[in-house]
Each structure stands twice: as C-alpha cells, then as structure tokens.
C-alpha positions as CSV (number, residue, x, y, z in Angstrom):
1,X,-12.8,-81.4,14.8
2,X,-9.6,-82.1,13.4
3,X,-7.2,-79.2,12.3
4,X,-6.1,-79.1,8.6
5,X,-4.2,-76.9,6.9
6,X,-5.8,-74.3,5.9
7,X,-3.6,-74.1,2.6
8,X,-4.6,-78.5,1.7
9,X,-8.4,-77.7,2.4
10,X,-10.3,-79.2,-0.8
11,X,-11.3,-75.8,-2.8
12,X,-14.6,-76.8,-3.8
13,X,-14.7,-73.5,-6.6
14,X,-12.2,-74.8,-8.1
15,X,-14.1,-78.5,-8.4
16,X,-17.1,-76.9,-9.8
17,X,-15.0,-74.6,-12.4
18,X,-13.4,-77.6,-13.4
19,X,-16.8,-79.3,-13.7
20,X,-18.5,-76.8,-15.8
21,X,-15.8,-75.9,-17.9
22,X,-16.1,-79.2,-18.9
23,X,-19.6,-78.7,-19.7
24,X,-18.8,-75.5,-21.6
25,X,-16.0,-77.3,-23.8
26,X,-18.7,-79.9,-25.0
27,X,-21.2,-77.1,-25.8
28,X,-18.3,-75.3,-27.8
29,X,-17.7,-78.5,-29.5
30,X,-21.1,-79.2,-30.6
31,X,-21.1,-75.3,-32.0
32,X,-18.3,-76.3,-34.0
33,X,-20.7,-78.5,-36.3
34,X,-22.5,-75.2,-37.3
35,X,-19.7,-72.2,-37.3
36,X,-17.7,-71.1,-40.0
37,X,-14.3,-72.1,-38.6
38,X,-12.9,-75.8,-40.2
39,X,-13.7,-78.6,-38.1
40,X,-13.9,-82.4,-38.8
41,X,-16.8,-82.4,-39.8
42,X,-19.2,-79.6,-40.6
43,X,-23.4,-79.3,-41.0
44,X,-24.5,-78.5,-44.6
45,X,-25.9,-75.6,-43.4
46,X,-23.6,-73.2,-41.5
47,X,-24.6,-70.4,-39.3
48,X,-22.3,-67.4,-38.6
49,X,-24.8,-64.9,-36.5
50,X,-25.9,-66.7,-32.6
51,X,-23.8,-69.9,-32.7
52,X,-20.2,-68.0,-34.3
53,X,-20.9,-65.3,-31.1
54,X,-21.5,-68.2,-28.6
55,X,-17.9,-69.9,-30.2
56,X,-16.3,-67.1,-30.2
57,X,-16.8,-65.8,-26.4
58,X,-16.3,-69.6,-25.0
59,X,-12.9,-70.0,-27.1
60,X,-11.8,-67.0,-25.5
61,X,-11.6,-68.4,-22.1
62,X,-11.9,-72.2,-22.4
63,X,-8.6,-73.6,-22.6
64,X,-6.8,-71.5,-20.2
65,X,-9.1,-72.2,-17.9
66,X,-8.4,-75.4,-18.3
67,X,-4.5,-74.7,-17.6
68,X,-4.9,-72.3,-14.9
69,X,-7.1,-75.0,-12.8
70,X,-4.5,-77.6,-13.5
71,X,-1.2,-75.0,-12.7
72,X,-3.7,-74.9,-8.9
73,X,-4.4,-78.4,-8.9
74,X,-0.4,-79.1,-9.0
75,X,0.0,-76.5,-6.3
76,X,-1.6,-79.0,-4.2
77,X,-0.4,-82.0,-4.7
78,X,2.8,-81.5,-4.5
79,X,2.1,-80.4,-1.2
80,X,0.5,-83.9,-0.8
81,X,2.8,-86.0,-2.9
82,X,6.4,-86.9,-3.7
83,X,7.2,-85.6,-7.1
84,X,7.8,-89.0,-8.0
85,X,4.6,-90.1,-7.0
86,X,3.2,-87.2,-8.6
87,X,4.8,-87.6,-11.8
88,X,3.6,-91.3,-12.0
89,X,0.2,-90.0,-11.0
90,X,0.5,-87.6,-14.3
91,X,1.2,-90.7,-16.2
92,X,-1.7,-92.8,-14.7
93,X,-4.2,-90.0,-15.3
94,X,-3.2,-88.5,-18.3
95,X,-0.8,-90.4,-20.1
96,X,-3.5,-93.8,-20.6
97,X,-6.2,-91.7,-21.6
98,X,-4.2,-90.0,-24.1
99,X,-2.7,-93.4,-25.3
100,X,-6.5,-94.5,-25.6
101,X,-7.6,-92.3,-27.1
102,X,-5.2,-91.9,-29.8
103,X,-5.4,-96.0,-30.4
104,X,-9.0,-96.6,-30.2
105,X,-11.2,-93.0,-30.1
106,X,-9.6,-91.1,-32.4
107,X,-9.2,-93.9,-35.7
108,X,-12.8,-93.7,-35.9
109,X,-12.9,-89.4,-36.0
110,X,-10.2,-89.4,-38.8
111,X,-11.7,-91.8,-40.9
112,X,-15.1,-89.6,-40.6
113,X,-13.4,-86.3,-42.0
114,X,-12.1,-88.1,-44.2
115,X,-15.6,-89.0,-45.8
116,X,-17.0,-86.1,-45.4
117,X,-14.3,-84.1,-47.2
118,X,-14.7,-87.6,-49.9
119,X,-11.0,-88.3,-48.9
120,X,-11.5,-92.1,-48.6
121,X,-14.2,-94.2,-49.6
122,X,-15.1,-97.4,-48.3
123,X,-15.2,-99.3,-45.0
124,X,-13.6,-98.3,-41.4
125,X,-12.5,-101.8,-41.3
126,X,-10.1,-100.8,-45.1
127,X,-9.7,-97.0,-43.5
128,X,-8.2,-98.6,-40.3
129,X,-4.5,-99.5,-41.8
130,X,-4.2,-96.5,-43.2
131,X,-4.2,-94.4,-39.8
132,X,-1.0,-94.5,-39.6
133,X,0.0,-93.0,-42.8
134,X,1.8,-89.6,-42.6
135,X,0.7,-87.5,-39.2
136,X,-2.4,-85.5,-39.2
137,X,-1.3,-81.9,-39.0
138,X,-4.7,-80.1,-39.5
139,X,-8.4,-80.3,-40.5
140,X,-8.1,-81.6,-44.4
141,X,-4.9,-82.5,-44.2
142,X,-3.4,-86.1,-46.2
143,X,-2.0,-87.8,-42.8
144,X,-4.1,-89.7,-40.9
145,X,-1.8,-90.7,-37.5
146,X,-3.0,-87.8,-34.9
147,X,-0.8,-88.7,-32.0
148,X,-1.6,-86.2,-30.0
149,X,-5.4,-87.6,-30.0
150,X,-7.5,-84.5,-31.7
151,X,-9.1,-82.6,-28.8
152,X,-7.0,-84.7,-26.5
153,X,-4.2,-82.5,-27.3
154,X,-4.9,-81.1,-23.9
155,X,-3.4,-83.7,-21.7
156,X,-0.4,-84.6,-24.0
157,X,0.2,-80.4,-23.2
158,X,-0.8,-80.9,-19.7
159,X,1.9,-83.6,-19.4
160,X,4.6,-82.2,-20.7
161,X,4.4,-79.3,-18.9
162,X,3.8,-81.0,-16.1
163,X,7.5,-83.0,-16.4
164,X,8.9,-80.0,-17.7
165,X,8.2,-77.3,-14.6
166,X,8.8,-80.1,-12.0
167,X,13.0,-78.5,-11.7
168,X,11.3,-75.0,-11.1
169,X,8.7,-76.1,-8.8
170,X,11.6,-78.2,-6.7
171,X,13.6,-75.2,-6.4
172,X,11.2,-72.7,-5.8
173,X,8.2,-74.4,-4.3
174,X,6.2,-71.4,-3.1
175,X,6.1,-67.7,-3.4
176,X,5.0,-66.3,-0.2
177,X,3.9,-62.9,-0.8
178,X,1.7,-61.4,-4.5
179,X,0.9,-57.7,-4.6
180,X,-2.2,-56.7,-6.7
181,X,0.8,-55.6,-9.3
182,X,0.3,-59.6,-10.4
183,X,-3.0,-58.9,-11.4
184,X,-1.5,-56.7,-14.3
185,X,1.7,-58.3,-15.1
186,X,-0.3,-61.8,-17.0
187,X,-1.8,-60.0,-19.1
188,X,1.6,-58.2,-20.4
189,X,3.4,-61.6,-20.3
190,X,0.8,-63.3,-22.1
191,X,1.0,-60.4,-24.4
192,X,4.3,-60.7,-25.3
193,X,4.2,-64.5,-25.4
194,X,2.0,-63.7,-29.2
195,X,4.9,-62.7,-30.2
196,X,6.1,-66.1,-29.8
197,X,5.1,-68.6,-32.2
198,X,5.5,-72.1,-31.7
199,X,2.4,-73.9,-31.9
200,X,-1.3,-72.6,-31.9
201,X,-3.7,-75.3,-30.0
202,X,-7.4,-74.0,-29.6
203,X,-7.0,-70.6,-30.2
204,X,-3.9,-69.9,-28.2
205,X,0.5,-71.0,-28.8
206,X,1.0,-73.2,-25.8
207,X,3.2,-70.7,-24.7
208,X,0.6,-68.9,-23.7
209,X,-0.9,-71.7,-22.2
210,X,2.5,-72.5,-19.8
211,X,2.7,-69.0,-18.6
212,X,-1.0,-69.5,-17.5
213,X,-0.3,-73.1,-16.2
214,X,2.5,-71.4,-14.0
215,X,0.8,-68.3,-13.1
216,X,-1.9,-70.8,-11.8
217,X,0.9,-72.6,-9.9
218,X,2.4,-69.7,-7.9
219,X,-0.3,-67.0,-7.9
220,X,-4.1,-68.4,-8.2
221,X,-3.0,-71.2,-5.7
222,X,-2.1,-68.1,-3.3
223,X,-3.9,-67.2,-0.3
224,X,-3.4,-63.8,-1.4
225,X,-5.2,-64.0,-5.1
226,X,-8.6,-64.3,-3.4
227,X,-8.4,-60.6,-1.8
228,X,-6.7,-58.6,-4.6
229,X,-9.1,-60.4,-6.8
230,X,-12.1,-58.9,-4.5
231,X,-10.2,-55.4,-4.2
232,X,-10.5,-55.1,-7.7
233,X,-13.2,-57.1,-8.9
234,X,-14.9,-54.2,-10.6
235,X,-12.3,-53.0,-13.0
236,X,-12.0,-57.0,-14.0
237,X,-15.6,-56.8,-14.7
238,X,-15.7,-53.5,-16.9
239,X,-13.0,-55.4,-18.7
240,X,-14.7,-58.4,-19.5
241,X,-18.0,-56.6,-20.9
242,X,-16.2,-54.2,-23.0
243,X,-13.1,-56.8,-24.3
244,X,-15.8,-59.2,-25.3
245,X,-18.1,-57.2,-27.2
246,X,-15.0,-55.4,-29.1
247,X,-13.7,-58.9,-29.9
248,X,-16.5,-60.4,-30.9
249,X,-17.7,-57.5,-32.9
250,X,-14.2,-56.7,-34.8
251,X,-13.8,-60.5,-35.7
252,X,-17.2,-60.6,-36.9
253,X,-16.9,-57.4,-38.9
254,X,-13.3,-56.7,-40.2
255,X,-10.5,-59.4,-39.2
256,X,-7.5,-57.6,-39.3
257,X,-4.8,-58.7,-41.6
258,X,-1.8,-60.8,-40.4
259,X,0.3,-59.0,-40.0
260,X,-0.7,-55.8,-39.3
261,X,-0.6,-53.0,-36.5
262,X,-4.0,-53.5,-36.4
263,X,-4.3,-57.0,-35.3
264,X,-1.3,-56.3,-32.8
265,X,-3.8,-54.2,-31.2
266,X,-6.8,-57.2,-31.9
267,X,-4.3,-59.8,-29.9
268,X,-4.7,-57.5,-26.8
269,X,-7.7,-57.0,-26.6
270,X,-8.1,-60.5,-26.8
271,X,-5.2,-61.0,-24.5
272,X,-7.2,-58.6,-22.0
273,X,-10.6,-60.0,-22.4
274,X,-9.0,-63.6,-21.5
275,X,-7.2,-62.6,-18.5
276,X,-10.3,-60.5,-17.7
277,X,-12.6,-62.8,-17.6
278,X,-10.4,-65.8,-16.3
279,X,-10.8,-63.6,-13.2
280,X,-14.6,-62.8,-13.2
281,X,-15.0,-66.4,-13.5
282,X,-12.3,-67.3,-10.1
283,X,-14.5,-64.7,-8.5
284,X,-17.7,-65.6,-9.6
285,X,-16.7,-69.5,-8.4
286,X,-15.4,-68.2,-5.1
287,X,-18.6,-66.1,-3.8
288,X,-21.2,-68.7,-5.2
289,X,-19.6,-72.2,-5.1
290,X,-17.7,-72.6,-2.2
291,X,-20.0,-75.5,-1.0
292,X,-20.0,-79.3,-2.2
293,X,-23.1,-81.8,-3.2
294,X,-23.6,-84.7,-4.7
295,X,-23.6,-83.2,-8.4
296,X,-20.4,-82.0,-7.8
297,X,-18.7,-85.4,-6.5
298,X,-21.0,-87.0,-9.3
299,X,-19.3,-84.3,-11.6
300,X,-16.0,-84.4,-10.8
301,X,-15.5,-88.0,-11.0
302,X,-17.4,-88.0,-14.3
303,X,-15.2,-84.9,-15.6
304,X,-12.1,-86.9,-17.1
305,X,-14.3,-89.5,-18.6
306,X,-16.9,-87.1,-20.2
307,X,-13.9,-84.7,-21.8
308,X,-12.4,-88.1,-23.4
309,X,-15.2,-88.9,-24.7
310,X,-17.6,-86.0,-25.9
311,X,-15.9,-85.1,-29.3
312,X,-16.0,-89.0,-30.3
313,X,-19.9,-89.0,-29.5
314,X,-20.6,-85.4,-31.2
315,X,-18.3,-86.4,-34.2
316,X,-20.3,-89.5,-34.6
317,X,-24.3,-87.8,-34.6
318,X,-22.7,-84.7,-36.2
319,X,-21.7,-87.3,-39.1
320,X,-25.2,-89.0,-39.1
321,X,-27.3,-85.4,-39.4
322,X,-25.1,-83.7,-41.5
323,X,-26.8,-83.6,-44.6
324,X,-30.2,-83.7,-43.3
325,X,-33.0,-81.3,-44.5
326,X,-33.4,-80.2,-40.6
327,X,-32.9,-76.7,-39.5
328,X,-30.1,-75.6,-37.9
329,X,-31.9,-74.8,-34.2
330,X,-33.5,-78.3,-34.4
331,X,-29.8,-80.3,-35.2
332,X,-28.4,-78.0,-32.4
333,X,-30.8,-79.1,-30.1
334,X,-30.6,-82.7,-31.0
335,X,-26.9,-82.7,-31.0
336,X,-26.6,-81.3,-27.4
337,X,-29.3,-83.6,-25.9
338,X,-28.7,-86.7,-27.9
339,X,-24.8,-86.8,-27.3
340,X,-24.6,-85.7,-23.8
341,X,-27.2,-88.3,-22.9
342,X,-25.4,-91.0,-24.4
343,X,-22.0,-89.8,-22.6
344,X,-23.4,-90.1,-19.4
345,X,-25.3,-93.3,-20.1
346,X,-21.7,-94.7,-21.2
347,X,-19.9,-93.2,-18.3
348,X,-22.8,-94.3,-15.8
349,X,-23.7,-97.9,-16.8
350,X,-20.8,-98.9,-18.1
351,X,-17.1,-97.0,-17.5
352,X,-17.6,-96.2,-13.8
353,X,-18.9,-99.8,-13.2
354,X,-15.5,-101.6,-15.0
355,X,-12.4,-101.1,-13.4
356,X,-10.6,-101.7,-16.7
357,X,-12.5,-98.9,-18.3
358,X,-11.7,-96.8,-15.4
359,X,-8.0,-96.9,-15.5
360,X,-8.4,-96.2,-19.8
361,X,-10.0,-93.2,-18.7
362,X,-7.9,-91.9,-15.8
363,X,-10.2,-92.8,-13.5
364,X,-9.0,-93.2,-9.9
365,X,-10.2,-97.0,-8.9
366,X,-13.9,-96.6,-6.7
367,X,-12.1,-97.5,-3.3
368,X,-10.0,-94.9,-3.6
369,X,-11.8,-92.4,-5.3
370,X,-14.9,-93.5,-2.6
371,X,-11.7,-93.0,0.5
372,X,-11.1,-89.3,-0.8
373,X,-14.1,-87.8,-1.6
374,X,-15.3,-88.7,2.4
375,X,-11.9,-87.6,3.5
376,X,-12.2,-84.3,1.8
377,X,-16.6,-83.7,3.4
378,X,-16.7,-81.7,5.7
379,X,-16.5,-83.4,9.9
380,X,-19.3,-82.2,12.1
C-alpha cells in the first residue's frame, strides 16, 4: 500500500461538512421566504414562531462554517500546489462563478424584488438595462447592479481573502504546536473583532469571518485540534445548548438596543454559541463521518454548482407562490421539494454533462475531477 502523508490524506469529515452545510444554507434560504427578517422577496404570510427559531440557530453557525472549511481546505493545497497555481485555481473556481452569477443569475433576482416591492413594472426584457443603474446596497434599496452577486457574496469574500493572506501564509506556512489555550482565545478574538465594523455579510462583519478563515488555516487544519477538541468536547457541548436557547430566546423576546451594555453582552453570547457549536459540529463530523460513498463524491462535486444556483431557483417559486391562499406549512414544503428537485435535475442532466457549464460553475473538468476522486479512495 503506498505511504502518504498522513498530513495530505483526503479528510473525508470535512467533505461531508462541506456537503451538508450546503444543504443547511439552502434550507435557511428557503426560511427566508417566511421569517420576519427583509429578504428579496417575502410570502404574504409571515411566520415568526418554528421557522424564525430554525433561521435563527442555522445563521448562527452557517457562514463561518463555510470559512473555517475553506481556511482547512487552503491548508492543504498549498501543501499540494504552488501559490501561483493556487491562486489561479482561486480564480478558476471562484472568480467565473461569481462573474456568472453576477452577469446572468442574479439580473433576474433583482428585477424580482423589484416587483414585489412594485419598484418596476413591466418586462425583464425593459428591467434588463436598467441593472446597471446605481449599485444594489441592500434589500429595497434604488440600485440595481449587485456586483458582488447576492448570496454569492461568499466567494467574492472567499477570494479576496484568499489573495490577501497568501504574504502570511508564505512566511509562516505552519504552526507546529496548539495548546488547548486555542480553543479559548477565537472566541475572545472574534469578540473583539464586533467591535470592528466594516461590513456585515450574513449575520457577521467579514472580519469576523477572516479571523475564522485563518484560525481554520493554522489551527483546525492541525493535527493537534482533533485531540483538544475530544479533551474538551463536553464543556463545547454545555455551551452550545445553553448559548443557543439564550440567543434564540432574547432575540425572540427583547432585542437589545444598539448600542447598549446589554447587547455587548447579546454579541457574546452569540460570539460563544458560534464558536461553540462550530466545534460540536468538527467533532460531531470527525467521530461519525470519517468514511466516503458515493453520496459524498456525488455531493461534493454537486456542492459548488447547487450553492450557485439554489437562491436563483427558491427566488423564482418563492415569487410564483407568494401571494397564494396556501398555508404557510404547505408553501414550505413545496418550496423545499420543488426547488431542490429542479437544482439537481439542472445540475444532473444538464451542468455536469456540458463542459461549458462546468467551468461557469467552478466545476473541475470530469477527467480530472474523475483522476482525483480515485486518487483520493482508499488502496486495498
């Protein structure tokens, strides 16, 4: 059997977080329609009991998720790659998606707010020039250009950050030794980083979200996470419950006013219950999905193309149903069903099979994807 470093082995946890926080992001998405919070477009009926608690706990943890996976993922292939190949591997896979999406997905999301908030009339063939007056700021704003792609603000983040920490990575590749201390000193950081306002992107500044991308860089990527993680598991637990049910239940019941002492203390606790359960959910990964299958390679080549294209395809039946006499539970259901069918119908008949669409979605080309995938199974 042939020796690999233990440190380039294919962590297969990580594959599947990165798989099912995908699936988690589209369910959040769809919730949108129904909570309270502004969104593109919104259900004539809105419900701030079940759905508002599901938002609420998978915005806590969503995004930086996303980042920490990433800050790993970039651990390892710049153990694999040149920086310069991959930096023009960051442009391949998220660069052209973004581009795409901002050209051709997200026109036809704009121009659907702005019906439903009776900001335009008429067709999306007359709405289509006008995309690229002013720059779209926020939900029910007057500028229409969103070049950062709506919910694909994620990879124009991901991108820049992954430029901008490629001088501290060079000169200070690896970090050989993290003491259980680590396990305490994000959650202050990221504490402190509230403090620092520069731009809020779902839910968090994305100053937040680079501290998390680094962390995930040096410290999750560390062979020495795993077993402080165990050590401690408990206390990370006892965390989560309790952070999450104070969260959920203070926003619910008395936001605190900006401002305040009292929504200092609100940040941490949301602060804690973040980094709290980040780590339930690394630990969770590591005990139960260590393995691989064929839903996971399925999954993870479908992963890019499914986050590109799942707000387009809620957006779209969410703006159909709106103003129907349905009930909320029966919408909810239809929206989750109806659009994640049709996103894997797309991806499966159509994007995997056209190697055009592929490289539009920052999809590696099937040879190659096909070489790595049996390159990374397991040898008998």
């Amino acid at each position: 059997m042939e020796n690999k470093d233990i440190s380039l082995k294919r962590q297969y946890d990580m594959d599947w977080i990165r798989v099912l926080a995908t699936i988690a992001v589209f369910l959040y998405h769809c919730s949108m329609f129904f909570n309270p919070f502004p969104w593109h477009v919104k259900n004539n009926e809105l419900d701030s009991s079940s759905i508002l608690v599901f938002s609420l706990f998978i915005g806590a943890w969503i995004m930086p998720i996303f980042f920490a996976i990433s800050g790993i993922s970039v651990s390892y292939a710049l153990k694999r790659r040149s920086i310069k190949i991959y930096l023009k591997e960051r442009i391949l896979r998220l660069g052209v998606p973004l581009a795409f999406g901002v050209f051709v997905l997200t026109p036809p999301q704009v121009y659907m707010e702005r019906l439903a908030n009776n900001q335009f009339k008429g067709s999306f063939f007359e709405f289509f020039p006008h995309y690229f007056d002013g720059v779209y700021l926020d939900f029910g704003g007057t500028g229409n250009f969103a070049f950062f792609g709506l919910h694909l603000w994620y990879l124009l983040v991901l991108l820049v950050f992954s430029f901008l920490t490629v001088p501290l990575f060079k000169k200070i590749p690896s970090i050989r030794k993290f003491g259980m201390i680590h396990l305490y000193i994000l959650p202050t950081l990221l504490f402190i980083s509230g403090k620092i306002e520069t731009q809020g992107l779902g839910g968090w500044d994305i100053v937040f979200y680079l501290i998390i991308f680094i962390y995930g860089y040096y410290f999750f990527s560390s062979q020495s996470f795993k077993p402080a993680l165990k050590s401690t598991i408990g206390v990370h637990i006892f965390l989560a419950l309790i952070t999450s049910v104070t969260y959920i239940v203070w926003f619910m019941n008395a936001y605190p006013q900006p401002g305040s002492f009292q929504e200092i203390i609100f940040f941490a606790v949301r602060t804690i219950n973040c980094w709290s359960l980040l780590l339930c959910i690394f630990y969770l990964a590591d005990k139960y999905l260590i393995s691989s299958n064929h839903i996971l390679e399925y999954g993870s080549e479908a992963s890019m193309s499914f986050y590109v294209l799942h707000q387009p395809v809620i957006l779209l039946l969410g703006f159909i149903i709106r103003d129907l006499s349905w009930p909320v539970p029966l919408k909810l259901i239809f929206l989750i069903s109806v659009s994640f069918l049709l996103i894997m119908l797309c991806f499966h008949f159509i994007i995997r099979r056209v190697p055009v669409l592929r490289f539009l979605f920052g999809m590696k080309g099937q040879k190659l994807y096909e070489k790595e995938v049996f390159a990374d199974r397991p040898t008998a």
